[in-house]
C-alpha positions in Angstrom: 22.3 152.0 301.3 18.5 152.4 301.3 17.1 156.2 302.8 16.3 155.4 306.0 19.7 154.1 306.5 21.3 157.1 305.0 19.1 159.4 307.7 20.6 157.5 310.5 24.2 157.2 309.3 25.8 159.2 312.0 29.8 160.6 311.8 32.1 159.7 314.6 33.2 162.5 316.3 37.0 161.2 315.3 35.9 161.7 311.7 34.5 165.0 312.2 37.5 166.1 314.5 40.2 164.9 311.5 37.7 166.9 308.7 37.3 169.6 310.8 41.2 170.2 311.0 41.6 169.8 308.0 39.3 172.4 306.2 40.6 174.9 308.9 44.0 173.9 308.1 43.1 174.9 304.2 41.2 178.2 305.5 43.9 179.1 307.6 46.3 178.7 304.6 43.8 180.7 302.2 43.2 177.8 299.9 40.1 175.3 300.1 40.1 172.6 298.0 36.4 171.5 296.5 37.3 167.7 297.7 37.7 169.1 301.6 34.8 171.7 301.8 32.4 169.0 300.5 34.0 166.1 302.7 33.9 169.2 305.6 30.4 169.5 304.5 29.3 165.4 304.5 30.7 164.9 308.0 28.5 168.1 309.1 25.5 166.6 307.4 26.2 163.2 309.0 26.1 164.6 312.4 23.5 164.1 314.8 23.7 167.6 315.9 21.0 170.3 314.2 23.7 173.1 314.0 26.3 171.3 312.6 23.4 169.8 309.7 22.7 173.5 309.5 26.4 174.5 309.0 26.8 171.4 306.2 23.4 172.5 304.3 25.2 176.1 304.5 28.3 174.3 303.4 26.8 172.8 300.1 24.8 175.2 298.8 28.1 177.3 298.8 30.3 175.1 297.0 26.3 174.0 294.6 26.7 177.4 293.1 31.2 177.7 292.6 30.6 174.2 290.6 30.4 173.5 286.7 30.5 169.8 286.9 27.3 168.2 286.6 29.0 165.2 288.5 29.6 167.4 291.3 26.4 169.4 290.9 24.3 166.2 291.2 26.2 164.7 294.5 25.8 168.2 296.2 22.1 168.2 295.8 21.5 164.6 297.0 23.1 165.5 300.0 21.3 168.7 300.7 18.3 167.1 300.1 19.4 164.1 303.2 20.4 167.4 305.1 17.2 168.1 304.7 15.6 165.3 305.6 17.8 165.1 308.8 16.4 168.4 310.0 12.8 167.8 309.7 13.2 164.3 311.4 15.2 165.7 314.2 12.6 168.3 314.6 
């Protein structure tokens, strides 16, 4: 997927609505597993809404700095950085 198309990649609601429920589901039960806050946190950033892109950039850096893995490290800045992007081209 080339970076314009990765700008304009937009969540369907449906996807947000079943990540959403999930994470909360975790956070209600006091355990939040990396793989949900960062899926959580990709739907957010794929939205086409400015405070939701906000809440996912919030999202990432939070889970950037409780991360070892380079792996994971490396993913959770590319996607901050298209967070990013998305702001300042919906602005």
């Amino acid at each position: 997927m080339d970076a314009e198309a990765i700008i304009y990649d937009y969540v369907s609601a449906e996807d947000l609505k079943k990540y959403e429920q999930l994470y909360l589901g975790q956070e209600k039960r006091g355990v939040i597993h990396e793989s949900t806050y960062f899926d959580y946190a990709l739907c957010l950033i794929r939205s086409k809404y400015s405070n939701d892109i906000r809440k996912g950039i919030a999202f990432l850096q939070d889970i950037l700095q409780k991360t070892n893995d380079d792996q994971s490290r490396r993913d959770y800045l590319y996607y901050l950085a298209v967070g990013f992007t998305k702001l300042k081209v919906a602005s």
